[in-house]
N, C-alpha and C positions, 0 to 999 in steps of 0.2 A: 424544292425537295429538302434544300436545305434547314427549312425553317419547320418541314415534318419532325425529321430528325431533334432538332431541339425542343419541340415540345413533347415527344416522345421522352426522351432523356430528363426534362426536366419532372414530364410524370411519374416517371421512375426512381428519379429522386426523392419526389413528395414521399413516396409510398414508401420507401426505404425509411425517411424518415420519422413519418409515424409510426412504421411498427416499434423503429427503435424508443420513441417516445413512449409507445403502450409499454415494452419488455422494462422500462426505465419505470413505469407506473406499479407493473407489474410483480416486477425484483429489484428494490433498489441496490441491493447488495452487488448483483450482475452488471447494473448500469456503474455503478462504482467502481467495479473491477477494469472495466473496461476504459474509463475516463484514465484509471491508473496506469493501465499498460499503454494507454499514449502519451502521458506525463513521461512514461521510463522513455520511450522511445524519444521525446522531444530533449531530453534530458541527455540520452549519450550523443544526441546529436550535435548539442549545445559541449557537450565535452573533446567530440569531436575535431569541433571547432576550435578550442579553445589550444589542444594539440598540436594543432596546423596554424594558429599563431604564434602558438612559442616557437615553434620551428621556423618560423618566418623571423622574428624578433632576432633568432640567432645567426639567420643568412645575412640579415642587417645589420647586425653587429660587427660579423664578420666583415661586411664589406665597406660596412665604415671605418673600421681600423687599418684594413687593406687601401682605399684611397687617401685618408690620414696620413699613412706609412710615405706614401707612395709623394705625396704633396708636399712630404717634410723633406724627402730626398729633393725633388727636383728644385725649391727653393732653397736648399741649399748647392747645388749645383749651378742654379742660376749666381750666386752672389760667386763664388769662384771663377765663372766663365767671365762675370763680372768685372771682380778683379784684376784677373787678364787682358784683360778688352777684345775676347772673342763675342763680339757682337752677334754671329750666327749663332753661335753655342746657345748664350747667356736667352737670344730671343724664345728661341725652340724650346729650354728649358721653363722659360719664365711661363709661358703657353701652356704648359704642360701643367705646370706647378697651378695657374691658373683654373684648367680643366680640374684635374686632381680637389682641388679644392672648393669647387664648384658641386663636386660628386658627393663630398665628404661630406657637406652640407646638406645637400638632398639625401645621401640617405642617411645625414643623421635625424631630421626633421620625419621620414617616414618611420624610422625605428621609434621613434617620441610617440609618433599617432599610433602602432603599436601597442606600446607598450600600455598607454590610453585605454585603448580599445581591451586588451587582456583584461586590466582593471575592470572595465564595466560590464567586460563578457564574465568573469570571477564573481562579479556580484549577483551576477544574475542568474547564477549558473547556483552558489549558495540559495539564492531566496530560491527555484526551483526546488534545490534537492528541501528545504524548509518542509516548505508547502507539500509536496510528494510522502514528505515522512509524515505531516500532518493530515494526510488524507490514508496512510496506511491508519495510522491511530484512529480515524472517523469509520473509515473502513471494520477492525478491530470490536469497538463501539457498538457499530450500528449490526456488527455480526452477534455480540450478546444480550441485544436488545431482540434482534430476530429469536435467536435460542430460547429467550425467557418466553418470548409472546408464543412461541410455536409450543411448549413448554405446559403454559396454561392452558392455551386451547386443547391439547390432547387431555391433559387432568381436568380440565371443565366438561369436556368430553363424557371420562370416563365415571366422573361424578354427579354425573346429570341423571336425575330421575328415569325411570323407563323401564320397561320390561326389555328391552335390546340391549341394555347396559350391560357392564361387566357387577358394577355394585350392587345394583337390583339381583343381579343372579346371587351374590357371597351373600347379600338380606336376608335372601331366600334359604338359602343354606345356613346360614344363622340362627334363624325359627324355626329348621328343621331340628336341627341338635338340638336347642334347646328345647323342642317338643319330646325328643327324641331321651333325653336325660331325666326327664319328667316323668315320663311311662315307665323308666330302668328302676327311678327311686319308688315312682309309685309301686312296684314290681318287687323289687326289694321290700318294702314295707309291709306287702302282703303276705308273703313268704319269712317272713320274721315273727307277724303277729299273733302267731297261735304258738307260739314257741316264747313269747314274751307273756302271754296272757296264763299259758303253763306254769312258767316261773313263778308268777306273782300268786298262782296257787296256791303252788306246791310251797311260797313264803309264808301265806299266810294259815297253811297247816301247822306246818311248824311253829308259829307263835303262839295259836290257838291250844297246842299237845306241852307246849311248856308256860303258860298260865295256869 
């Protein structure tokens, strides 16, 4: 039953993942967008992290200067009890001062590894945020690369020979007017012509009455 189950699941993964493969074929812009909101997400997590080590770094600190403290007392308490020759004192003391200084070493050795670790969490956490603001700019990029191409296609489009065109229609309207301005002037010229042929008459009366 068991093994129904996982081949069921693992088909469903397949298929998941092609479609995401097609939508990534499909829209690169989409499949970018989405690669980035897991980069933000992997990023405040890694920030997260790094949070919760400082915070660590400082309960280490603290407690390595609290068993420091505490190791400097009792080896001084031991050479007093020392000097006295309180032997139970001086043993209990010196145990202590032992322990104490045992602690102080381990956690100063774990606040080291630490502090370690911040360092190569910080760097990794910088090349992240890099890379993330370098895939905003590719993102940016590849969004005015879409705009220009989407851009053309509609003015290729609309400049494309045809009678469904938008151009072919204004052509069309173009020839019109200008047929249309044609007929006005021929029209005008008609309506002028006997009134210009008048004139040139009635000019040449006049020159002919004064020879």
């Amino acid at each position: 039953m068991s093994n129904i189950f996982t081949r069921i699941k693992e088909s469903i993964s397949a298929d998941i993942h092609q479609l995401l493969d097609d939508k990534e074929q499909k829209n690169p812009i989409t499949a970018l967008n989405h690669y980035l909101r897991q980069a933000e997400q992997q990023k405040l997590k890694v920030k997260n992290l790094l949070e919760r080590q400082y915070k660590l770094k400082e309960k280490f600190t603290t407690e390595f200067h609290q068993a420091e403290d505490h190791a400097n007392k009792r080896l001084k308490q031991a050479n007093i009890a020392k000097a006295a020759n309180e032997q139970d004192l001086y043993d209990f003391a010196q145990k202590e001062y032992e322990e104490y200084h045992l602690r102080a070493e381990r956690v100063g050795q774990a606040r080291e590894e630490t502090v370690e670790q911040i360092d190569q969490l910080e760097r990794k956490y910088k090349e992240m945020d890099h890379k993330i603001k370098d895939m905003h700019l590719k993102r940016m990029e590849l969004m005015g690369r879409e705009n220009v191409a989407r851009a053309n296609e509609k003015m290729n489009h609309i400049l494309k020979d045809g009678a469904d065109h938008p151009f072919s229609k204004f052509s069309e309207l173009e020839q019109f007017i200008e047929n249309l301005e044609n007929k006005v002037n021929q029209a005008y010229y008609h309506s002028t012509f006997d009134q210009k042929i008048a004139q040139l008459e009635k000019n040449l009366q006049s020159e002919n009455k004064s020879s």
